[in-house]
Each structure stands twice: as C-alpha cells, then as structure tokens.
FIKOLZA-1660 file (N, C-alpha, C; in steps of 0.1 Angstrom, whole numbers, plus 5000, padded with zeros to 4 digits):
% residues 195
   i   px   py   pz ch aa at
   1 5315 1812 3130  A  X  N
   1 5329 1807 3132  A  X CA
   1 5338 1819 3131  A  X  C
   2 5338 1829 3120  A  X  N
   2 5345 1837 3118  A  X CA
   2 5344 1855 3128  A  X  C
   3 5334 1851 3131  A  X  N
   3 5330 1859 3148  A  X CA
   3 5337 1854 3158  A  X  C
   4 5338 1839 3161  A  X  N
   4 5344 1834 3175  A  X CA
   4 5358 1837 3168  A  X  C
   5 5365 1838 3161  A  X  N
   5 5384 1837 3159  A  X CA
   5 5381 1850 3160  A  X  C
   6 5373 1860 3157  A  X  N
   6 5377 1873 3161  A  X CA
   6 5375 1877 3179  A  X  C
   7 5366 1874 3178  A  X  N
   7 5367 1875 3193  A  X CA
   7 5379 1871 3199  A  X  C
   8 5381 1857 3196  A  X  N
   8 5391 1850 3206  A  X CA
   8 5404 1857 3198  A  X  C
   9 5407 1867 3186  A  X  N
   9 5422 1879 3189  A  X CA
   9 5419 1885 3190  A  X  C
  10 5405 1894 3192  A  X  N
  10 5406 1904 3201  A  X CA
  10 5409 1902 3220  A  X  C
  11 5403 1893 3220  A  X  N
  11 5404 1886 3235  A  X CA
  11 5423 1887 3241  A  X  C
  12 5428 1877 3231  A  X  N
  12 5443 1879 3234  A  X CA
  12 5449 1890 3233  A  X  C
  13 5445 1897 3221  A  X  N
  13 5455 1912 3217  A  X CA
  13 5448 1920 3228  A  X  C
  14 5444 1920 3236  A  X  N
  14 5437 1932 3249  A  X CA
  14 5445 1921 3260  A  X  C
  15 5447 1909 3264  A  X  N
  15 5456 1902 3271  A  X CA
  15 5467 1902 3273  A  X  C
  16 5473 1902 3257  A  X  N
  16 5487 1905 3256  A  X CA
  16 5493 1915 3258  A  X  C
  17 5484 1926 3251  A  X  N
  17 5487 1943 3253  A  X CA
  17 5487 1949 3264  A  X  C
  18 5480 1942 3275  A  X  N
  18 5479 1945 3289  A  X CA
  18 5489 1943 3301  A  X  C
  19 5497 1933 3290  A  X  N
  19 5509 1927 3300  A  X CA
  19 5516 1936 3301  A  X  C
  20 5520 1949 3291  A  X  N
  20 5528 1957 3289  A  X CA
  20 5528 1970 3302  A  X  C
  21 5539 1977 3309  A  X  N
  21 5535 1985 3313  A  X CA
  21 5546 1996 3312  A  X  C
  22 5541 2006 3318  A  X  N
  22 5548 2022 3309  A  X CA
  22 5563 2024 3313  A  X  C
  23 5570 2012 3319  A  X  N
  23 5584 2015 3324  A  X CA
  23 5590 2006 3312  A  X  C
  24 5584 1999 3305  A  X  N
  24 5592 1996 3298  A  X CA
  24 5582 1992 3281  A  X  C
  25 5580 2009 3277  A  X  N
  25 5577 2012 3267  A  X CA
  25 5586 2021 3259  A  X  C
  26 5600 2024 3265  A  X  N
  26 5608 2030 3260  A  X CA
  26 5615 2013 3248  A  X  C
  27 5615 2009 3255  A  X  N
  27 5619 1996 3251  A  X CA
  27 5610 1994 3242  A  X  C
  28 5601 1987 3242  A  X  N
  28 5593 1981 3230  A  X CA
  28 5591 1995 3219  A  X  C
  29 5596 1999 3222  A  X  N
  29 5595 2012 3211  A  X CA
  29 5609 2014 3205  A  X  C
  30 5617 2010 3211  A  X  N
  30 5629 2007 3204  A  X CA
  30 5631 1995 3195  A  X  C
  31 5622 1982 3199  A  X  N
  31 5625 1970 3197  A  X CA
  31 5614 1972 3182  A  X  C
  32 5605 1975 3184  A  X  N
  32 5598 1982 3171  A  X CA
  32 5602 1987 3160  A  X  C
  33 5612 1996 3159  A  X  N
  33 5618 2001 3153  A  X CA
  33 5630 1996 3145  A  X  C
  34 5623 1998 3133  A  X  N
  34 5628 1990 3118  A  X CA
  34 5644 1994 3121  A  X  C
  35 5649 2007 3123  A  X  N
  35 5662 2009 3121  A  X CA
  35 5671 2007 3135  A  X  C
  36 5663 2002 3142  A  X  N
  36 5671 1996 3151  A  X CA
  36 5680 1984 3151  A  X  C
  37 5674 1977 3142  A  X  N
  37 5679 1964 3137  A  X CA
  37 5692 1966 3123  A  X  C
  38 5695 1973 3121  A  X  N
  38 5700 1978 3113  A  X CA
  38 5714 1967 3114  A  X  C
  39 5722 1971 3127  A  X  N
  39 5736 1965 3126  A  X CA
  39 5738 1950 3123  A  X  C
  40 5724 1944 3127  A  X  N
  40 5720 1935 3133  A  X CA
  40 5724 1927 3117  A  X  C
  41 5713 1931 3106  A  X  N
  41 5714 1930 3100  A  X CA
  41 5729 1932 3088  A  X  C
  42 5735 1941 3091  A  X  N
  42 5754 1941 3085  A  X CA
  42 5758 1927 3092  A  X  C
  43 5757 1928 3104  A  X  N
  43 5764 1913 3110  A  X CA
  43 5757 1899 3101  A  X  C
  44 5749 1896 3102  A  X  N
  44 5741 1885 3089  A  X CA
  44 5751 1884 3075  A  X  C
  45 5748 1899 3072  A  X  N
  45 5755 1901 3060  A  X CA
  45 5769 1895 3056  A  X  C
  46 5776 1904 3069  A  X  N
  46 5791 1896 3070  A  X CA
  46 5795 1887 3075  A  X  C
  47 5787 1880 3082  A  X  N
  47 5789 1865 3083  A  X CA
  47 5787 1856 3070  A  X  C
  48 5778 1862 3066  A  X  N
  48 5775 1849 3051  A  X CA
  48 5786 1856 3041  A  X  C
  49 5789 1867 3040  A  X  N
  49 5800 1871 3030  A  X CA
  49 5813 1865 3034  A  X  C
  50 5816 1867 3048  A  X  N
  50 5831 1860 3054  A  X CA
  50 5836 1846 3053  A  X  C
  51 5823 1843 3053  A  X  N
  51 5820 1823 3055  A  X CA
  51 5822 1818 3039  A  X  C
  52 5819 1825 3029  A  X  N
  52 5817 1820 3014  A  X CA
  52 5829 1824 3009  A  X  C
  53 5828 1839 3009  A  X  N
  53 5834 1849 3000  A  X CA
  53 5833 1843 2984  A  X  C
  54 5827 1853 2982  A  X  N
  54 5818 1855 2969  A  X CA
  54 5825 1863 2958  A  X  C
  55 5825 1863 2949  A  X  N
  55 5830 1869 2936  A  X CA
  55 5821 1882 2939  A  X  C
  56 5822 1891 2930  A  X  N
  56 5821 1903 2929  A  X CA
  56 5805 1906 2929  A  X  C
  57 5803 1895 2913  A  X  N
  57 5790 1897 2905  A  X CA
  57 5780 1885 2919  A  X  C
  58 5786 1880 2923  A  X  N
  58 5780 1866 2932  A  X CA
  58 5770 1879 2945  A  X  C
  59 5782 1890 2949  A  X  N
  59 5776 1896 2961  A  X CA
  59 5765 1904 2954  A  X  C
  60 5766 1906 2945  A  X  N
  60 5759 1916 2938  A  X CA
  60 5746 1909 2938  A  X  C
  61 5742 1894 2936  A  X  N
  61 5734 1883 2932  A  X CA
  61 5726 1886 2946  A  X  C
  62 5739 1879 2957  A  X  N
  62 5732 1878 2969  A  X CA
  62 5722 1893 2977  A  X  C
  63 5728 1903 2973  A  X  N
  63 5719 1915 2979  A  X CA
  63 5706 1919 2971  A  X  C
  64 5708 1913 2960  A  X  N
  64 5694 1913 2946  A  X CA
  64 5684 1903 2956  A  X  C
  65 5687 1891 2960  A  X  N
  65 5681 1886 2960  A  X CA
  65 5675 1886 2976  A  X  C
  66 5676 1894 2985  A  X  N
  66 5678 1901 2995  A  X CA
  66 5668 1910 2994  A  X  C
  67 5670 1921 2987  A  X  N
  67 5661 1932 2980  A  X CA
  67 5648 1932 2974  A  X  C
  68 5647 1919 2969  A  X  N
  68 5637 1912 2963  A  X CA
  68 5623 1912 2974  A  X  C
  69 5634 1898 2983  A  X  N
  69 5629 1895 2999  A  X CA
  69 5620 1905 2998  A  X  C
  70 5630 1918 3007  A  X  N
  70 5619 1923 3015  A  X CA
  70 5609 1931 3010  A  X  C
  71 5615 1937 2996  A  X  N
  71 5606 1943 2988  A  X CA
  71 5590 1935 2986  A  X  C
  72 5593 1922 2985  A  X  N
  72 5581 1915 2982  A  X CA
  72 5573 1917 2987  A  X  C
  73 5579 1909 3002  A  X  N
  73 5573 1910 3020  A  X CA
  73 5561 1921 3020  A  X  C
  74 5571 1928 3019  A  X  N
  74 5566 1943 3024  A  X CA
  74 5552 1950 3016  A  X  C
  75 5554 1948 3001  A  X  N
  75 5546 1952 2992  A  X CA
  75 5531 1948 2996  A  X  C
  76 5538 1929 2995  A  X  N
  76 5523 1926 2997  A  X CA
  76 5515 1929 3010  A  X  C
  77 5526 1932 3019  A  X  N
  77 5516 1931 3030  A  X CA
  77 5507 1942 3032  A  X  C
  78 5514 1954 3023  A  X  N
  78 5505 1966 3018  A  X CA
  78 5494 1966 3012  A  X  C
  79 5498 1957 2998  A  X  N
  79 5483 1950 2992  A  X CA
  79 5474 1943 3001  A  X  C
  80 5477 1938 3010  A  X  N
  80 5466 1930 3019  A  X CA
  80 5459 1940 3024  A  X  C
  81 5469 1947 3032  A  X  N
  81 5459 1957 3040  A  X CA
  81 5449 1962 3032  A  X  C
  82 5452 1973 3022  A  X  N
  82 5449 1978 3012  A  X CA
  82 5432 1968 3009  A  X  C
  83 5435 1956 3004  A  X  N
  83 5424 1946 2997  A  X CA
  83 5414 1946 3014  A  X  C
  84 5417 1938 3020  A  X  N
  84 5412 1936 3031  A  X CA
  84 5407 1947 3044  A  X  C
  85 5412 1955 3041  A  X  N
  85 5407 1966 3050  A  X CA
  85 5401 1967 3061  A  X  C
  86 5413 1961 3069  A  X  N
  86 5409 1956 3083  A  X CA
  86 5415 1965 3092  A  X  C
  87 5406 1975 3103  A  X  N
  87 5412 1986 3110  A  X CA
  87 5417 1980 3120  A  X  C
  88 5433 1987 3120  A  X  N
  88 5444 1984 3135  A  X CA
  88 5435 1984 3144  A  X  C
  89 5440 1979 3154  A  X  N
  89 5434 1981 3170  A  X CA
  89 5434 1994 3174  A  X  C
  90 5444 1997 3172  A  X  N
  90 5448 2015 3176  A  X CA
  90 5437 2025 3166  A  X  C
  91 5430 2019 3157  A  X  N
  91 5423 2025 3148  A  X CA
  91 5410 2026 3149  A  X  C
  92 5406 2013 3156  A  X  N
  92 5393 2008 3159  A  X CA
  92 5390 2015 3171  A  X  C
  93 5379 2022 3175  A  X  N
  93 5373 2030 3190  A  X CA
  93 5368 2016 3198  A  X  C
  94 5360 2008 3186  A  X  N
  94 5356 1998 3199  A  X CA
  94 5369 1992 3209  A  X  C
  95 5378 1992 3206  A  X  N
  95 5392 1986 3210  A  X CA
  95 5399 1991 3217  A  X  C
  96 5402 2004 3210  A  X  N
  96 5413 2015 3210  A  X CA
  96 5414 2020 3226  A  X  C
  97 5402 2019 3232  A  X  N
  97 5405 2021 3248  A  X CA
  97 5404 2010 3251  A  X  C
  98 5405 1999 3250  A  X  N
  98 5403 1989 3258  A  X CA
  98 5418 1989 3259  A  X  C
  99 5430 1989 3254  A  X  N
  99 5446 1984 3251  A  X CA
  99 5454 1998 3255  A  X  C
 100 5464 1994 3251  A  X  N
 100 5473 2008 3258  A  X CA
 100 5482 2007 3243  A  X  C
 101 5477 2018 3235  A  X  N
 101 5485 2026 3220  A  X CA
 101 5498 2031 3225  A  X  C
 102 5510 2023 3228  A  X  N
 102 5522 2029 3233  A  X CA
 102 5525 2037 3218  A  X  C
 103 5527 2037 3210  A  X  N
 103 5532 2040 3194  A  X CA
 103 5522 2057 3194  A  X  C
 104 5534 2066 3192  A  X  N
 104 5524 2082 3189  A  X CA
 104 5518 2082 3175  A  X  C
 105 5518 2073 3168  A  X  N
 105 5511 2071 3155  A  X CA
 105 5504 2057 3150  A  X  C
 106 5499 2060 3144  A  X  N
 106 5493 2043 3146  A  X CA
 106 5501 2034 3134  A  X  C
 107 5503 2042 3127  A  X  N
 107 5508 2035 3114  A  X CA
 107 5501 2033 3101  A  X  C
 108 5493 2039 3100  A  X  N
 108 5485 2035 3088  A  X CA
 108 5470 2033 3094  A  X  C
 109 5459 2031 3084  A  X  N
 109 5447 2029 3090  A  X CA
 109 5442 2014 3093  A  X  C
 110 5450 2007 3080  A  X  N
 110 5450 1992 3085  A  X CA
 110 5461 1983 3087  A  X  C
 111 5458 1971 3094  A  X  N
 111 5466 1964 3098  A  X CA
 111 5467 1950 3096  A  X  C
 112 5463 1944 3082  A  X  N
 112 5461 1930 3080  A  X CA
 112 5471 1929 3065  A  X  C
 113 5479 1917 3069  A  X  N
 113 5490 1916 3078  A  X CA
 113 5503 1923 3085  A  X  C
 114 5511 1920 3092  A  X  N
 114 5515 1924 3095  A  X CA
 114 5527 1927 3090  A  X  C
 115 5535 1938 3084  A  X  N
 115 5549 1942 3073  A  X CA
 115 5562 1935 3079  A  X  C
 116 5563 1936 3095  A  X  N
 116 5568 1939 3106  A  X CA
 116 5571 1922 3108  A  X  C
 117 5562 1917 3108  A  X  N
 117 5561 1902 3108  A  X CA
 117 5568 1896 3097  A  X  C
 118 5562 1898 3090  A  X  N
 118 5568 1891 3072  A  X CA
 118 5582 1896 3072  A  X  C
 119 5586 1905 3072  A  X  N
 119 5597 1912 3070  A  X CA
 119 5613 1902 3078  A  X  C
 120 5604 1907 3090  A  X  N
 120 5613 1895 3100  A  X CA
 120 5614 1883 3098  A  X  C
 121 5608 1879 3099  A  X  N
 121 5605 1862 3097  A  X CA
 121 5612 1857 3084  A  X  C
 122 5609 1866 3072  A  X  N
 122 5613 1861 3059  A  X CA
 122 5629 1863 3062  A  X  C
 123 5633 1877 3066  A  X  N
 123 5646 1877 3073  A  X CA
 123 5654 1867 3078  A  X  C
 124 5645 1860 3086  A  X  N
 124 5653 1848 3100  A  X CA
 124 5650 1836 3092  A  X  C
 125 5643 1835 3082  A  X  N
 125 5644 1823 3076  A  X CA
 125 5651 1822 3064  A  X  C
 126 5658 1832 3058  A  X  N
 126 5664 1833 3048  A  X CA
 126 5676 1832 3053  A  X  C
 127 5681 1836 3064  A  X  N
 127 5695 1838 3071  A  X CA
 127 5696 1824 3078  A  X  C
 128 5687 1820 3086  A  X  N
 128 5684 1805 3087  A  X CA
 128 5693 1795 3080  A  X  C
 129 5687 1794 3068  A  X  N
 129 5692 1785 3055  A  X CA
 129 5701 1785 3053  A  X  C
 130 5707 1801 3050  A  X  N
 130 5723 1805 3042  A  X CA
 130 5731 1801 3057  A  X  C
 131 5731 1805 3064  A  X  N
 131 5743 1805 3081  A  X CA
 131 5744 1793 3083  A  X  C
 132 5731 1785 3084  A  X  N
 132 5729 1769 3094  A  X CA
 132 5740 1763 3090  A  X  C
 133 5746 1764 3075  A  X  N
 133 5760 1752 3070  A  X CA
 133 5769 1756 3079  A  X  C
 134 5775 1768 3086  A  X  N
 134 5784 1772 3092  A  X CA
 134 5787 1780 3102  A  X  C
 135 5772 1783 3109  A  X  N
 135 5773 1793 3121  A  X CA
 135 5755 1788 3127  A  X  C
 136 5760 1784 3138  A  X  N
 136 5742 1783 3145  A  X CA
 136 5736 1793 3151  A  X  C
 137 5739 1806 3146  A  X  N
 137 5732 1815 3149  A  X CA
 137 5721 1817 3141  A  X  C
 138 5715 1813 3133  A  X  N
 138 5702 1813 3123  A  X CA
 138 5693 1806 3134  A  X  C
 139 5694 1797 3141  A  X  N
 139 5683 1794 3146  A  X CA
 139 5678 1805 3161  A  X  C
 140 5683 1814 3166  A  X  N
 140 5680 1825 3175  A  X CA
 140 5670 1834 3163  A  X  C
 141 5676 1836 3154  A  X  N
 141 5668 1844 3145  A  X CA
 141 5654 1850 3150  A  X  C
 142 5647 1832 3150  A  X  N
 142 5637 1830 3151  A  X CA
 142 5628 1840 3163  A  X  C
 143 5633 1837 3179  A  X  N
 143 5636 1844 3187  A  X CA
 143 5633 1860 3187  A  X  C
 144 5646 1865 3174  A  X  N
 144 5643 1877 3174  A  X CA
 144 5628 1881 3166  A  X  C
 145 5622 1871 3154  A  X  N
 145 5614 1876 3144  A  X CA
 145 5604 1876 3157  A  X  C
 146 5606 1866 3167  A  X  N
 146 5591 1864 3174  A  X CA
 146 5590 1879 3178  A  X  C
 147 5601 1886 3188  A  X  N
 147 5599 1894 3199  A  X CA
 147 5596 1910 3186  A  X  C
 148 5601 1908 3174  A  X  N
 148 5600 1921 3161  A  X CA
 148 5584 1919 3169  A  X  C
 149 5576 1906 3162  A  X  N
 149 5559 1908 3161  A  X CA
 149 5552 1911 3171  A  X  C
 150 5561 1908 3184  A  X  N
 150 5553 1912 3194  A  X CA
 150 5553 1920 3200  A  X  C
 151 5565 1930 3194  A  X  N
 151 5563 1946 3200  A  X CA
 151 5552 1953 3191  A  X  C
 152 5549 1948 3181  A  X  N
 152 5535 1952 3176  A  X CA
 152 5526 1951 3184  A  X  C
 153 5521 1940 3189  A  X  N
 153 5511 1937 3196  A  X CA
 153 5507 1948 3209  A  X  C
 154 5524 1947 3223  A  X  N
 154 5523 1954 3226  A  X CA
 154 5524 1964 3226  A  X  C
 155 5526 1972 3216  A  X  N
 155 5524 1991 3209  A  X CA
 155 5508 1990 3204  A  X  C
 156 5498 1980 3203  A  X  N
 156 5492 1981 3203  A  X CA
 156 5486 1986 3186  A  X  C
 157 5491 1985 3179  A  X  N
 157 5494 1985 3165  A  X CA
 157 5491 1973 3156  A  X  C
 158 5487 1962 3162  A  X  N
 158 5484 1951 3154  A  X CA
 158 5476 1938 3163  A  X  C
 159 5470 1937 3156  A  X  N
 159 5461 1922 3164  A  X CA
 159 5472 1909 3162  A  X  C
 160 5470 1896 3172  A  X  N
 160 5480 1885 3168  A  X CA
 160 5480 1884 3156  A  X  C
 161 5464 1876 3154  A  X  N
 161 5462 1870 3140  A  X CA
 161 5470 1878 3125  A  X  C
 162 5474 1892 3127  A  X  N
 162 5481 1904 3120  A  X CA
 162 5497 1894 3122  A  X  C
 163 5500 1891 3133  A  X  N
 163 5514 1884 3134  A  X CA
 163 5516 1871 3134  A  X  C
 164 5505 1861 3133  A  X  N
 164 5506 1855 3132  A  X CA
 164 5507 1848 3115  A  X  C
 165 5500 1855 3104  A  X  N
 165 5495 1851 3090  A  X CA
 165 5509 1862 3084  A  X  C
 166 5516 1871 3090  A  X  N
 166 5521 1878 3086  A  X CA
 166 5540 1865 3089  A  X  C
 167 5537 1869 3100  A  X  N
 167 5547 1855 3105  A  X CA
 167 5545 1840 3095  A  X  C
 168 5539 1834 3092  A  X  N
 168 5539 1830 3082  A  X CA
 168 5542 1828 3071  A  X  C
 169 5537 1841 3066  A  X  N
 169 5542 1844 3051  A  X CA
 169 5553 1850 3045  A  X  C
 170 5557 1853 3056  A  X  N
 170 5573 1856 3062  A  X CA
 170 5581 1843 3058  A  X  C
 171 5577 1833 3070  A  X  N
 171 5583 1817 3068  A  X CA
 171 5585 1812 3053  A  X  C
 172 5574 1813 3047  A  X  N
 172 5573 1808 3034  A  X CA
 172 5580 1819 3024  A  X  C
 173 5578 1827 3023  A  X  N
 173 5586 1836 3016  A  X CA
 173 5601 1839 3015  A  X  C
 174 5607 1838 3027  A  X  N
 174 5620 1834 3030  A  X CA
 174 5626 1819 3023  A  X  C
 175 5620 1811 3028  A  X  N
 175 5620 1796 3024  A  X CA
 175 5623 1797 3009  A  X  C
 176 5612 1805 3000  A  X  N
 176 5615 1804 2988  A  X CA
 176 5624 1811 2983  A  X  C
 177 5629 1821 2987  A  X  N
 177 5638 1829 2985  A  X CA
 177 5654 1827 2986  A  X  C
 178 5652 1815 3000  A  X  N
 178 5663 1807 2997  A  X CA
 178 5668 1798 2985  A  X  C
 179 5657 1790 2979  A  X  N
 179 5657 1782 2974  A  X CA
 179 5662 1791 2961  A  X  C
 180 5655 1799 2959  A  X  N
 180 5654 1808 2951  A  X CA
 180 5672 1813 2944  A  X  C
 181 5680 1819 2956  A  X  N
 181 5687 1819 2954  A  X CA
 181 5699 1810 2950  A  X  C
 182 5697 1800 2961  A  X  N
 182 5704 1783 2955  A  X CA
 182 5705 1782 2941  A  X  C
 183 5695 1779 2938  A  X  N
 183 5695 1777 2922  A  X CA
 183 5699 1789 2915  A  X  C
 184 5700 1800 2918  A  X  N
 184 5711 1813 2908  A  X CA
 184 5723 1805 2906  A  X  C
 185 5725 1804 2923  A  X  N
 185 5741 1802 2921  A  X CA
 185 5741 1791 2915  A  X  C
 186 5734 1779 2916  A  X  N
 186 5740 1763 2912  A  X CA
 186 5740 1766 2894  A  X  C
 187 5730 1768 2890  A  X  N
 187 5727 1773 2878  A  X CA
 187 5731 1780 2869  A  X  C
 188 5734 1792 2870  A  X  N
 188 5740 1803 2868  A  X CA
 188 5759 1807 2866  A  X  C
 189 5760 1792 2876  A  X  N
 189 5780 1793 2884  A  X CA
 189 5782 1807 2886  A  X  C
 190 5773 1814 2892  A  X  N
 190 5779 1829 2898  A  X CA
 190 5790 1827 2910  A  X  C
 191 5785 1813 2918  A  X  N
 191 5787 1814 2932  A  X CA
 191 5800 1805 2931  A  X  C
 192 5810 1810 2939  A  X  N
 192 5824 1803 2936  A  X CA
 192 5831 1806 2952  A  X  C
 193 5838 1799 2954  A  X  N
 193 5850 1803 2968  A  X CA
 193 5865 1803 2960  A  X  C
 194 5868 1816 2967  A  X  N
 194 5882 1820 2967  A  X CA
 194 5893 1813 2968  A  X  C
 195 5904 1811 2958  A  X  N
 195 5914 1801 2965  A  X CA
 195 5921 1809 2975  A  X  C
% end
C-alpha cells in the first residue's frame, strides 16, 4: 500500500513538474520566495489593525500570537524532516533527472513536510478567521497558500504529498491559533475598540 501512494507522488510530482517550462521560471522563483510576500503580508496586518484598532498591549498580543504561528509551523516542519528523513526530489538521483530542479539549491536534504506549505496555509487561515467579520479577502488567501505549495513542486523541491500534509497542518494550526487568540482577547479583556 505504502509503495503504491509513493509511486502514485512520484507519478504526479514528475507530471506536475513537467508542466513547468523555462520561460516562466523566473516567475515561480519569485513566487517561491518567502520575502516576496512580504508586503502582502503588512497589508493583512493593516487591514485587521484598521478594522479593530487595538490598544497598544492588544497589538502587541496580536503579533505574539502571529509569531507563535509561524514559529511553530515552521519548527515542526523541521522536526518532521529531521524525524522522517525523507530525500527531496531534487535530492534523490533516482528522481532528480527525471523533473526539472528550477531552484540553484535544493534546500536542505529533506523534504517531509513541507515549511512553505504550513507556513502559508496556517497564514490564510488565520487571516481567514480574523478578516472574514469585515473584508472578504481571507477567502482568496487560500488561492495564494495553494499557488506558495506549488511553486515547490514546480522548483522541484518538494513531492505533493510534502504539500499536501504540510498544507494541512497549516489548516489546523492556523485554525487553532485563531481560536487561540479569541480567547486571549475574550478572556484576558486585552481586546477593546477605540471610541
């Protein structure tokens, strides 16, 4: 069983990765790139700060609990790799020519799950929850966490199943982080609006 699911993401990650071609790898190399997203990310920010407006100690709450996020995300998906030590595609020879490595580095030697995935996703689901009362841009989010995971794929840097369990734990981790923060503020009365 656990032969055929590998097969069948190696099958797609050599499908998917193939769709890609060299006129527009300047692109997914941009779209890859964590600090590309950057602004992206201030605009989130200032939307939920503009829409509330928060006390001093409240913004201070909200970026803790932000930091947390991706800190977590990210860690574990380090520990995964780390535990699981499963070589990237770009790592693996049996593979590694079958796909096209657009990325001049691979990233590490393994790739289970995906940082990239979690990251995003816990992102677009955390912004999700907090926006949806007052701006429907949370739900495009989504959109973007897809197209984050799948410039992995196409750089050739990650198998699905890497974006798909990573995308996931993204979902759920965001989710809780929401929640998470709700109850600071209900709890706590950090969280107040301006007269």
């Amino acid at each position: 069983m656990f032969d055929k699911l590998k097969s069948l993401d190696i099958d797609l990650l050599i499908f998917l990765n193939n769709l890609g071609s060299e006129q527009f790898d300047s692109l997914w190399l941009i779209i890859t790139n964590k600090y590309t997203w950057i602004p992206l990310y201030i605009f989130l920010i200032y939307l939920h700060l503009y829409n509330i407006r928060l006390k001093i100690r409240s913004i201070f709450l909200f970026f803790f609990v932000i930091g947390i996020l991706i800190l977590f995300t990210d860690q574990s998906s380090n520990l995964s790799k780390q535990f699981f030590e499963i070589l990237r595609p770009c790592n693996d020879e049996s593979i590694s020519r079958l796909i096209r490595v657009v990325k001049t580095g691979c990233g590490g030697l393994y790739g289970f799950f995906s940082a990239h995935a979690a990251n995003s996703f816990a992102i677009a689901t955390f912004f999700y929850f907090i926006l949806n009362k007052y701006n429907r841009i949370g739900k495009f989010l989504f959109i973007w966490a897809i197209v984050i995971s799948y410039s992995r794929v196409y750089c050739g840097v990650h198998f699905p199943s890497d974006i798909i369990i990573g995308g996931a734990y993204g979902l759920i981790a965001g989710y809780i982080a929401y929640i998470f923060y709700q109850n600071l503020m209900k709890n706590q009365s950090f969280f107040s609006k301006s007269e």
